[in-house]
C-alpha positions in Angstrom: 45.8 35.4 26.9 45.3 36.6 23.4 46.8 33.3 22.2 44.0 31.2 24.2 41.6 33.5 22.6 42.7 33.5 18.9 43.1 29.4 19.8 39.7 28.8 21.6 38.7 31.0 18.3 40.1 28.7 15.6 38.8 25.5 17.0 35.0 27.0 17.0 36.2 27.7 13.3 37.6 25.0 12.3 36.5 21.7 11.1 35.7 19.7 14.0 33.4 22.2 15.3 31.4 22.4 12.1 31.3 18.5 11.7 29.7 18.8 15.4 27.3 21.5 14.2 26.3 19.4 11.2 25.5 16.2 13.7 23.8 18.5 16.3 21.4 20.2 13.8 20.7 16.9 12.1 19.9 14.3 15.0 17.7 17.5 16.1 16.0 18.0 13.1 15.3 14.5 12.9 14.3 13.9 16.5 11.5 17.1 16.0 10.3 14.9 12.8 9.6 12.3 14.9 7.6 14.2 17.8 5.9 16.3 14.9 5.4 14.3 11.6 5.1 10.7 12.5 2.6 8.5 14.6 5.2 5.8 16.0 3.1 4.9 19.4 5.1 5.9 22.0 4.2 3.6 25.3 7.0 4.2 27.6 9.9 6.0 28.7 12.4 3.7 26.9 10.9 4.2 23.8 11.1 7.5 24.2 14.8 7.8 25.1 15.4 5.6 22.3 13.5 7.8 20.0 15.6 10.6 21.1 18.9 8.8 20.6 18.4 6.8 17.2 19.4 9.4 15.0 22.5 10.3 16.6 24.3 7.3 15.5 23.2 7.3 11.5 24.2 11.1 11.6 27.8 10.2 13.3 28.5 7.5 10.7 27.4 9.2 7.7 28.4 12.6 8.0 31.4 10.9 9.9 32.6 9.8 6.2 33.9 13.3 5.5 36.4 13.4 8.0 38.4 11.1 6.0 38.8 13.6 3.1 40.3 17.3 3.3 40.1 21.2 2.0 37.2 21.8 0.2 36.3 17.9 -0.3 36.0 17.3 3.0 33.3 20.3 3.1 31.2 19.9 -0.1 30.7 16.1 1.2 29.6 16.9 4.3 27.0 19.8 2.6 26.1 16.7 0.2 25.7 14.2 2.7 24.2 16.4 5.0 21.4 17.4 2.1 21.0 13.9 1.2 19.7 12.4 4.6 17.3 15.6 4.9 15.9 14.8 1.4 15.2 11.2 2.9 13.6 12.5 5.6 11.9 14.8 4.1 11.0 12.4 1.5 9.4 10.1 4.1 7.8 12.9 5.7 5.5 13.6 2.5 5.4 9.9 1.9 3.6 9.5 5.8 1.5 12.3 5.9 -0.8 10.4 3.2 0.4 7.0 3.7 0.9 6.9 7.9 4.2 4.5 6.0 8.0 5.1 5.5 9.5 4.7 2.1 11.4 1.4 1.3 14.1 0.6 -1.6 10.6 -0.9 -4.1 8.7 1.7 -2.9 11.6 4.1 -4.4 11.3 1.6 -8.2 7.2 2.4 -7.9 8.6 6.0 -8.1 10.9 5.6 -10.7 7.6 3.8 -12.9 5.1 6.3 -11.9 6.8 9.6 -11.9 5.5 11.9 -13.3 1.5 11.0 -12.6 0.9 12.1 -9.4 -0.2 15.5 -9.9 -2.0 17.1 -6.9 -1.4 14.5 -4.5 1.9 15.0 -3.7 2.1 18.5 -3.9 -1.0 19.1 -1.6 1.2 17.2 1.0 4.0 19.9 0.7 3.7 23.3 3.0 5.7 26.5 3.2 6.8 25.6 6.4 8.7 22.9 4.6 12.0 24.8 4.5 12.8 23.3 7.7 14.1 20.3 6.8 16.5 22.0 4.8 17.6 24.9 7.0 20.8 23.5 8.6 22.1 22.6 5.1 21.5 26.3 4.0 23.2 27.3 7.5 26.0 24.8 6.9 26.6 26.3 3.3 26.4 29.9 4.5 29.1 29.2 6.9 31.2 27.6 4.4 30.8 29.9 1.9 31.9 33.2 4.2 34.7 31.2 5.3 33.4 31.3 9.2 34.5 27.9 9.5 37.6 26.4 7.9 37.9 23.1 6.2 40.7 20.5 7.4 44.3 21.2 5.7 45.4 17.8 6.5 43.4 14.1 6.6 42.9 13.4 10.5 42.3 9.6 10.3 42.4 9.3 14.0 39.7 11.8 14.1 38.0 10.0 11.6 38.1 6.8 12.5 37.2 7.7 16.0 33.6 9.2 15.1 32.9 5.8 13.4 33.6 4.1 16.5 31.5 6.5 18.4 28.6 5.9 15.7 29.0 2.0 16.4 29.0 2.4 19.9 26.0 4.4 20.1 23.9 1.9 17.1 25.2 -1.0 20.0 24.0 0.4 22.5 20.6 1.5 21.2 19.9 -1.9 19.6 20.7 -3.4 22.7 17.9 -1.3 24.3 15.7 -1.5 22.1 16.1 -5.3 21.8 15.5 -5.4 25.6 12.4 -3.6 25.4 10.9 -5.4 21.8 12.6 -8.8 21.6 14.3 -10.5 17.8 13.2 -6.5 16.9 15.0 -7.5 13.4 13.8 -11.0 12.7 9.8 -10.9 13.6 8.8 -7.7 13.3 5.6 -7.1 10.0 5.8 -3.4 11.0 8.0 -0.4 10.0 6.9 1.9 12.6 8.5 -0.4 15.2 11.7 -0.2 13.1 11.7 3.5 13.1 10.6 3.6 16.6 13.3 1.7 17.9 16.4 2.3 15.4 15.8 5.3 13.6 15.1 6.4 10.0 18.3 6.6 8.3 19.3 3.5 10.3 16.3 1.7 9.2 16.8 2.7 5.2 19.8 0.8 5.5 17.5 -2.6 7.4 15.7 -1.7 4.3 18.6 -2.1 1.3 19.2 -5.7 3.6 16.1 -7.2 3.2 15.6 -6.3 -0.6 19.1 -7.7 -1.1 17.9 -11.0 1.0 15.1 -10.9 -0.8 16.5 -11.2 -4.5 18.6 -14.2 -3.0 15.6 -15.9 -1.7 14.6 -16.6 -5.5 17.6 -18.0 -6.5 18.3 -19.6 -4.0 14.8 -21.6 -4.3 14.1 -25.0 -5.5 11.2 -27.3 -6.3 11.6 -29.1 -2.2 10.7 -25.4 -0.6 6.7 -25.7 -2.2 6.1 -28.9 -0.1 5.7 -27.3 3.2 3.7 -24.4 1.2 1.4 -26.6 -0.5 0.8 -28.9 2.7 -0.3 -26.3 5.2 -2.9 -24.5 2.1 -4.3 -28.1 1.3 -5.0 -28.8 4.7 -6.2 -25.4 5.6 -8.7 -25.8 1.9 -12.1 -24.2 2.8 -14.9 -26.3 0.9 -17.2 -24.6 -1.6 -21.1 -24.0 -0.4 -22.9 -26.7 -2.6 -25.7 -23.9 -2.4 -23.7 -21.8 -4.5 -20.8 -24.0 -6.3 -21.6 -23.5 -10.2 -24.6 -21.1 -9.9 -22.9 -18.2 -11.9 -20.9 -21.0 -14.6 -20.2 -19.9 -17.9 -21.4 -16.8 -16.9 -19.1 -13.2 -17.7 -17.4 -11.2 -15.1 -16.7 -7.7 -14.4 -14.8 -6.5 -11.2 -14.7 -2.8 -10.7 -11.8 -1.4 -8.3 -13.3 1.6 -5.9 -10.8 3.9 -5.6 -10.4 4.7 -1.9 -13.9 3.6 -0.9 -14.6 2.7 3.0 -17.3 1.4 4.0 -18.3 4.1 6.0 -19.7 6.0 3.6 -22.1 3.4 3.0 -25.7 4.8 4.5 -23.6 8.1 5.2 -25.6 10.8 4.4 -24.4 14.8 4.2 -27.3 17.3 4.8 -30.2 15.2 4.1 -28.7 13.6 1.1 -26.9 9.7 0.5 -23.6 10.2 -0.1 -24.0 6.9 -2.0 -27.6 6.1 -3.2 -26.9 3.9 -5.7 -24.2 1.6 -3.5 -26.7 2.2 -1.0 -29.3 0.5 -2.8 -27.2 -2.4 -3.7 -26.7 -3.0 0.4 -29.8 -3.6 1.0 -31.2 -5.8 -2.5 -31.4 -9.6 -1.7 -30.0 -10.0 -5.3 -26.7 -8.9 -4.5 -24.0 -10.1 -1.8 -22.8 -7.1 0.5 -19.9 -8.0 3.1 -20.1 -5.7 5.5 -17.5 -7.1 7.7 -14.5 -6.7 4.6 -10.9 -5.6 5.1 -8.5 -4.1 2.5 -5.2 -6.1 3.0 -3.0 -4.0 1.0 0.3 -2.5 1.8 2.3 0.1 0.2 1.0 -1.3 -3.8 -2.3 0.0 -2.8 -4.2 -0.5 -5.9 -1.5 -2.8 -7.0 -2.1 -4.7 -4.1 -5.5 -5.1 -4.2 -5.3 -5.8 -7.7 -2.7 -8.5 -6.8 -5.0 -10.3 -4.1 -8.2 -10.3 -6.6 -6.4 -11.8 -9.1 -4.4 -14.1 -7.0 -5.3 -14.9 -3.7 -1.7 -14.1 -2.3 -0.8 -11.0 0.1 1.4 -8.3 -1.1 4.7 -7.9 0.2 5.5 -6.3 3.2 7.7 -4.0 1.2 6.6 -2.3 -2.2 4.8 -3.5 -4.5 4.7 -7.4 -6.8 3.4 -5.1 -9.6 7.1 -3.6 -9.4 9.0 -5.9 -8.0 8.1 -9.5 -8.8 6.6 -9.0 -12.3 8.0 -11.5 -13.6 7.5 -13.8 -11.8 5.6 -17.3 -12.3 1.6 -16.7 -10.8 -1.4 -18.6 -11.4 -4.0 -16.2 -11.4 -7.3 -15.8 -12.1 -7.2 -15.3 -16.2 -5.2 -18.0 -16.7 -7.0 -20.3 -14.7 -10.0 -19.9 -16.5 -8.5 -19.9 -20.0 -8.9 -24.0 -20.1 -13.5 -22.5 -20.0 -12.5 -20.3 -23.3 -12.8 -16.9 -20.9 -11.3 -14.2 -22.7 -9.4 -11.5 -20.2 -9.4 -8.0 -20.2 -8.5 -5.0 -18.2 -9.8 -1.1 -18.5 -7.3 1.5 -17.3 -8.4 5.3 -18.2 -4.2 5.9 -17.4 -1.0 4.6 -19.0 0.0 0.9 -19.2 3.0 1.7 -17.5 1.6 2.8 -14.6 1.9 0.3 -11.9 4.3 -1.6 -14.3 1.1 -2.9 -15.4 1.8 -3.6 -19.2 4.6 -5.7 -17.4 3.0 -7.3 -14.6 -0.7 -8.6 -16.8 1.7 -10.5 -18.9 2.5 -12.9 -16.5 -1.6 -12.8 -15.4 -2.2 -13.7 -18.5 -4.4 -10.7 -19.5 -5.5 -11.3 -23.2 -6.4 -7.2 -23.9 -5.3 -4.3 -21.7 -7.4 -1.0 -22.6 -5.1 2.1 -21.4 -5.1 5.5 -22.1 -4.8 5.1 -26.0 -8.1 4.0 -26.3 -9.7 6.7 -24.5 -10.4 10.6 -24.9 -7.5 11.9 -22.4 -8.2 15.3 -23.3 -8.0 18.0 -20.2 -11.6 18.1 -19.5 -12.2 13.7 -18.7 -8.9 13.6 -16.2 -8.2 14.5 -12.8 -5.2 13.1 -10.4 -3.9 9.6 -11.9 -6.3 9.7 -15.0 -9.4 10.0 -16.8 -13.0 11.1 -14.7 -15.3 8.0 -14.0 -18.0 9.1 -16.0 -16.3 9.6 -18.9 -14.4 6.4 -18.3 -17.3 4.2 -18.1 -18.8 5.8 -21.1 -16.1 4.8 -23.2 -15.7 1.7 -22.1 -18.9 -0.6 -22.7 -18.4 -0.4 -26.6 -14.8 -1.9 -25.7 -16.4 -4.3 -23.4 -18.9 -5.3 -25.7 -16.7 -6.0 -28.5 -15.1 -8.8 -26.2 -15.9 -12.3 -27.0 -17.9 -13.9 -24.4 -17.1 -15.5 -22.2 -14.7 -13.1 -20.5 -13.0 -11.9 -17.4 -12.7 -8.4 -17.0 -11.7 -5.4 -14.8 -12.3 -1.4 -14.8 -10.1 0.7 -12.5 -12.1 3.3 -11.5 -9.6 6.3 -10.4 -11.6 9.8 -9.6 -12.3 9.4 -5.7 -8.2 9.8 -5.1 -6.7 12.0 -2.5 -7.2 14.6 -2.5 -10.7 14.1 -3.3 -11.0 17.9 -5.2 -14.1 18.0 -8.2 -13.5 20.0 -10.8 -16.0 22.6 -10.8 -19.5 21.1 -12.5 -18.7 17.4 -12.4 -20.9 17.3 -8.6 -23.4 19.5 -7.0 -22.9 17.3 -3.9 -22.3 19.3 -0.5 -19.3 19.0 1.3 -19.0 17.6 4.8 -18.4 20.5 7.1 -15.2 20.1 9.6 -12.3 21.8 9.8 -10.1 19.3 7.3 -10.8 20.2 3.2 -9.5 16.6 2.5 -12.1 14.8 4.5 -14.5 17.0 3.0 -14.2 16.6 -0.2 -14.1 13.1 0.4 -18.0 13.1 0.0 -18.3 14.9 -3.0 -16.0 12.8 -4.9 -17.2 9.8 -3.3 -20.5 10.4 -4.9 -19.5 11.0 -8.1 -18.3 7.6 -7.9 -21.5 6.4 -6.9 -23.1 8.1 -9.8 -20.3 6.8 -12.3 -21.4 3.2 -11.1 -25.0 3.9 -11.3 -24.2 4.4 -15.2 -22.6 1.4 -15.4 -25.2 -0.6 -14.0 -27.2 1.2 -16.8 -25.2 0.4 -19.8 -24.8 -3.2 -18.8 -28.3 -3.4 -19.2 -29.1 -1.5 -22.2 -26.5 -3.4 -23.9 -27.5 -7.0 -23.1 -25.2 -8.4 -21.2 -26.5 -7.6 -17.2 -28.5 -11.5 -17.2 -25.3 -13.1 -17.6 -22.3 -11.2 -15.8 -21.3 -11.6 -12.2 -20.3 -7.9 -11.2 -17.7 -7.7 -8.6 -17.3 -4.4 -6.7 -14.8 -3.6 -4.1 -12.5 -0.3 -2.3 -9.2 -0.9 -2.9 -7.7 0.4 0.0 -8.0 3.4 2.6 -8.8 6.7 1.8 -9.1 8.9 4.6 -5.8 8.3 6.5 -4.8 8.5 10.3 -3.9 12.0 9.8 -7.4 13.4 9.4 -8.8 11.2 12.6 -9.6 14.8 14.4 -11.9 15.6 11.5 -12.8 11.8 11.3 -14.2 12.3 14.5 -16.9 14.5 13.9 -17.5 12.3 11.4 -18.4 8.9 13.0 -18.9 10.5 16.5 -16.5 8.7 18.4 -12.8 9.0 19.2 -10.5 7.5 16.8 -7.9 5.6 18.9 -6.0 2.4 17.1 -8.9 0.0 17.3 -11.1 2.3 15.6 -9.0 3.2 13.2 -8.5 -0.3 12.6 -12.1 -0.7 12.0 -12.2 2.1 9.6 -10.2 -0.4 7.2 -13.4 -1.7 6.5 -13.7 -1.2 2.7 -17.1 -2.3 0.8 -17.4 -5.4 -1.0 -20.5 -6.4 -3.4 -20.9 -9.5 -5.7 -24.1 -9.5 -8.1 -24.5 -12.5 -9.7 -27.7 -12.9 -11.3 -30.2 -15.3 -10.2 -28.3 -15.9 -7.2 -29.8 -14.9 -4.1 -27.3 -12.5 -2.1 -27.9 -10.1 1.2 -26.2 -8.5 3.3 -23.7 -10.7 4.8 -21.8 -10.2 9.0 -18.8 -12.9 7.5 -15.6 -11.5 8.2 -12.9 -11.7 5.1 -10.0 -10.0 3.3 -8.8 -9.0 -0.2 -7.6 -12.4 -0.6 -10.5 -14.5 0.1 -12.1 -12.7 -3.2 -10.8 -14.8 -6.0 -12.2 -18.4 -4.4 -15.4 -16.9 -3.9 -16.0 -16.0 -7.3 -14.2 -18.9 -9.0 -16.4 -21.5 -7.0 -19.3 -19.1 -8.4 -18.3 -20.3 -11.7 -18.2 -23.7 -11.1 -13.8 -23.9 -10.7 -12.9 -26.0 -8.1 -9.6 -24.3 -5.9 -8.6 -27.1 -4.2 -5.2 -28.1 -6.2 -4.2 -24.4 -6.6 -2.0 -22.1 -3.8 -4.4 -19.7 -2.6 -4.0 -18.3 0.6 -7.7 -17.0 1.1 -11.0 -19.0 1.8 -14.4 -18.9 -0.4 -16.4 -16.3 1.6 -19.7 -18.3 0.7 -18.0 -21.6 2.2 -19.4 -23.1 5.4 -15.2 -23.7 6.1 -14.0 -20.2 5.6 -11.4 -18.7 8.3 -12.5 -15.6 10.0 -8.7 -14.6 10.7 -7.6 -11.4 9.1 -4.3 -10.4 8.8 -3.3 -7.1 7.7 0.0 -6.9 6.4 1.8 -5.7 9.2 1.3 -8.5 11.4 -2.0 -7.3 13.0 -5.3 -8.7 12.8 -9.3 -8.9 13.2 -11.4 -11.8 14.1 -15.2 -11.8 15.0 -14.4 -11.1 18.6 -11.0 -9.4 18.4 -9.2 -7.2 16.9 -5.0 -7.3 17.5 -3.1 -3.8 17.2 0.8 -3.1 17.6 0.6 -6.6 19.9 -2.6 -5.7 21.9 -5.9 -7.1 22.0 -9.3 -5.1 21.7 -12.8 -7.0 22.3 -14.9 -6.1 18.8 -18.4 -6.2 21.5 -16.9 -2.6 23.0 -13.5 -1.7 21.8 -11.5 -2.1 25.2 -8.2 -3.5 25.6 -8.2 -7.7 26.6 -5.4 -9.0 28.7 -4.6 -12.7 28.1 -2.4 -15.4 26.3 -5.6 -17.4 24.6 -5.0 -14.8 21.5 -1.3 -15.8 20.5 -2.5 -19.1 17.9 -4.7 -16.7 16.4 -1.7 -14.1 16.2 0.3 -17.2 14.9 -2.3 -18.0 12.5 -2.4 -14.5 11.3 1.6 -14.6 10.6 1.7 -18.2 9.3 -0.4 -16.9 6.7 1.7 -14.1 5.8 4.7 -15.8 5.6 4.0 -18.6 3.3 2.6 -16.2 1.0 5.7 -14.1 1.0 7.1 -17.4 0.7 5.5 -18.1 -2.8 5.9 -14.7 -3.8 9.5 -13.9 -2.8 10.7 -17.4 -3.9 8.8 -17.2 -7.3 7.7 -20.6 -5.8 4.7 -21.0 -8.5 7.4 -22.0 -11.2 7.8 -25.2 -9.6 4.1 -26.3 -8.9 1.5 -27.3 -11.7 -2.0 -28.0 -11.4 -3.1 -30.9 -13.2 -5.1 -29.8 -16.2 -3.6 -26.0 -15.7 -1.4 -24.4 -19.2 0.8 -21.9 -17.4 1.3 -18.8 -18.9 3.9 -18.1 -21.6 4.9 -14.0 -21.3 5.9 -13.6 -24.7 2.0 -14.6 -25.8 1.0 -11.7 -25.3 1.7 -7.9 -26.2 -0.3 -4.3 -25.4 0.3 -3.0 -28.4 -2.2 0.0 -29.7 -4.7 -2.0 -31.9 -6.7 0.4 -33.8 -9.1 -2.5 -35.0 -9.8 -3.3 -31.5 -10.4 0.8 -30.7 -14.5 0.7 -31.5 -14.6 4.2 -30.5 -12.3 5.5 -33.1 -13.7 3.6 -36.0 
């Protein structure tokens, strides 16, 4: 009897039962991640099995790999491995509570270029309670470490090799299920969530490392036959410019100014009394300017990148990172170089560093002439918050840069104060704060209005210095600000619940175009990020039609009022499509019925002949007649102290 006991006592101590341990605590760890951390729509009872069993057959495989090694190897892999796959969860649990995404192999390069700038943001996403996620590796250790379990004296390859068969068997049999219940789940899916959902995390970090490795073969395995079908289905699909407005803005400068996190909710908002945005506002409602109130960010995990991507280009971002990062050097026909055959002189103003963004990589191959970064400006602690310098301070310094370009020229501030999580420094705003239970949302108004104010002063300057009379002035938010995870708080805000069509009209971002002398108003036209840069070329007088552009002049009488959002939704004038379901726009309620599924194709056509340009570096095969493409070693963001006016 003693010898069962002493037995029965040595296998709980020995190294099978601590391998088990180490699965157990992981897949449940995991599985509580899911039910607590992420929004993954859960419609049925298969998804939600499948959610339970996904991580059971990543944590078999991987932690598996121990069991081919022995004594104390065996055990500090398994501590190793078993703290590596919680710092990815973890890692995509801070990454979702701001960006409602999951992180992906570019994602991980955007890290790698903007380390180190993030500040507040990603700490005000950490909490105490955080510890969790690494509990079982502090168990595991503990129990190593007092010797309560014993590694294996011996290799047990049998052992070994049959928890990699289990692992297989289980990843078969949930991808079998989950293929029953979403059909070609790998080959047509736009959306991680569905990925997760369905597969699992860890399992879908590996999906992940597939498609980037696809992805790099897709260039070089390009040639000049794969831009036929591209430039057929664009030319046909070639929205006409508005003969009431092609040329009325030519010759004339122009200055785009990205809105950090601006939705177009706020517009008319007011917080005790008071506009949140008076001087936006104001601009709504003058006949002088053109105000889209039906515009969508299109941006995916780039954010600013992205949007800065689509202004310049008229191409979507990629499903996964950012072009910034990952394609910057790649062939692109942008909006700087096309208007270099008119003498317009390009510039961008960035109160952060030019490697931010991998821009002082990426606006070489725009063909940027002058790139204003930190250098030129007053960094010191007072004029920055989050990713860079204040607004105000931003502007101020840069009208004597902007005025010391030759004109004509293309330019473009990046305003960066109203970032999550929206916190003023004390004295910069007097504005209340919204009251609800969430300090994010909250604060959201405060710095939104110091934004407004910053504009405001920009307006001003423009004027004073000459130069209003003859610039176009673009304005537009960049992306979201307020994410799904504040929708309780959001609620109070826009007095209604915030299920996934309302949410997906809360991607509404704000869009003005002053061009003077042109009469503008408030406009119902529904667009995207990448129906900007026709717009405001056929402004100019710059006819589209023999360039790759994926978007449609807003102004035209032609332009498509399909808009995809990079994960495979979309919004019409009439409907709006969510994780495959169809909302009526006239009172948000679901629509049964197979008339939407062209417009669904439409929405994905579009999408995929962009990522075809992009991902192929198709551009390098395709030139305009009349167009110089752009030679990257022209140009070089060097510190110029005789271009620095403020320091002279």
């Amino acid at each position: 009897m003693q010898e069962v006991s002493t037995s029965t006592k040595n296998v709980f101590r020995g190294p099978i039962a601590i391998f088990v341990l180490a699965v157990v605590l992981l897949w449940m760890k995991t599985y509580a991640a899911y039910q607590i951390e992420f929004n993954l729509g859960i419609d049925n009872s298969m998804q939600k099995f499948l959610l339970f069993l996904n991580p059971l057959s990543s944590s078999l495989l991987f932690l598996g790999i121990a069991l081919f090694f022995k004594g104390k190897l065996q055990s500090t892999l398994l501590i190793v491995i078993q703290f590596v796959l919680s710092f990815l969860l973890y890692a995509n649990v801070v990454y979702y509570r701001f960006f409602n995404d999951f992180i992906t192999v570019p994602v991980l390069m955007q890290t790698k270029t903007n380390a180190g700038q993030l500040g507040d943001s990603a700490f005000s996403l950490m909490t105490p309670w955080d510890i969790f996620y690494f509990a079982d590796t502090i168990l595991l250790i503990a129990l190593l470490a007092f010797k309560v379990s014993k590694p294996a004296a011996k290799r047990k390859w049998k052992s070994a090799g049959l928890v990699i068969a289990m692992a297989a068997i289980v990843f078969s049999v949930n991808l079998h299920l989950a293929e029953k219940d979403r059909p070609e789940l790998l080959t047509r899916t736009f959306d991680r969530n569905y990925l997760v959902k369905y597969l699992g995390s860890y399992n879908f970090t590996i999906y992940d490392i597939v498609q980037n490795v696809q992805t790099a073969r897709q260039r070089a395995m390009a040639d000049s036959s794969d831009i036929t079908s591209v430039e057929n289905y664009i030319k046909a699909n070639y929205a006409e410019p508005n003969p009431a407005y092609f040329g009325k803005a030519e010759g004339m400068n122009v200055v785009y100014l990205s809105l950090e996190s601006l939705q177009s909710f706020i517009i008319d908002y007011e917080i005790d009394g008071q506009e949140v945005t008076p001087f936006l506002n104001s601009l709504a409602h003058d006949n002088e300017t053109f105000y889209f109130k039906n515009y969508f960010h299109q941006t995916g995990q780039g954010k600013t990148s992205d949007a800065e991507f689509m202004m310049d280009n008229s191409l979507y971002p990629m499903a996964q990172g950012s072009v910034y990062v990952s394609k910057a050097q790649n062939t692109f026909q942008s909006a700087p170089a096309i208007l270099k055959k008119d003498d317009y002189v390009s510039a961008v103003f960035h109160g952060n560093y030019k490697t931010f963004w991998n821009r002082n990589v990426m606006y070489k191959s725009l063909g940027y002439d002058k790139f204003f970064d930190a250098e030129y400006y007053d960094m010191s602690e007072d004029n920055i918050k989050n990713y860079g310098m204040k607004d105000k301070p931003f502007v101020e310094e840069s009208q004597p840069l902007l005025e010391s370009l030759e004109q004509p020229f293309y330019s473009k501030y990046i305003l960066l104060s109203n970032h999550f999580p929206f916190k003023m420094d004390e004295g910069d705003t007097d504005f209340p704060a919204a009251d609800t239970d969430d300090k994010v949302v909250n604060q959201y108004f405060q710095s939104a209005h110091y934004m407004d104010e910053a504009l405001e002063q920009f307006f001003d300057q423009l004027k004073e210095s000459g130069l209003y009379d003859n610039t176009i002035v673009v304005m537009y938010g960049d992306h979201y600000g307020i994410s799904e995870n504040h929708n309780q708080a959001m609620k109070e805000i826009i007095g209604k619940d915030i299920d996934d069509y309302e949410y997906a009209q809360l991607q509404r971002v704000p869009l003005f175009i002053h061009a003077p002398g042109v009469k503008g108003g408030a406009k119902d036209t529904y667009g995207g990020a990448v129906d900007v840069m026709p717009t405001v070329l056929h402004l100019l007088g710059v006819d589209t039609k023999d360039y790759l552009q994926i978007g449609s002049d807003l102004l035209s009488k032609d332009h498509r009022e399909v808009i995809p959002f990079r994960n495979g939704d979309f919004i019409t004038p009439n409907i709006t499509s969510v994780n495959g379901k169809y909302y009526s726009n006239e009172d948000g309620q679901e629509i049964e019925g197979d008339g939407f599924a062209e417009l669904s194709k439409q929405a994905k056509t579009e999408l995929s002949i962009s990522d075809s340009i992009v991902n192929k570096d198709l551009l390098r095969f395709y030139k305009p007649e009349g167009y110089t493409p752009i030679d990257r070693d022209d140009y070089h963001y060097i510190y110029d102290k005789d271009a620095d006016v403020n320091n002279q």
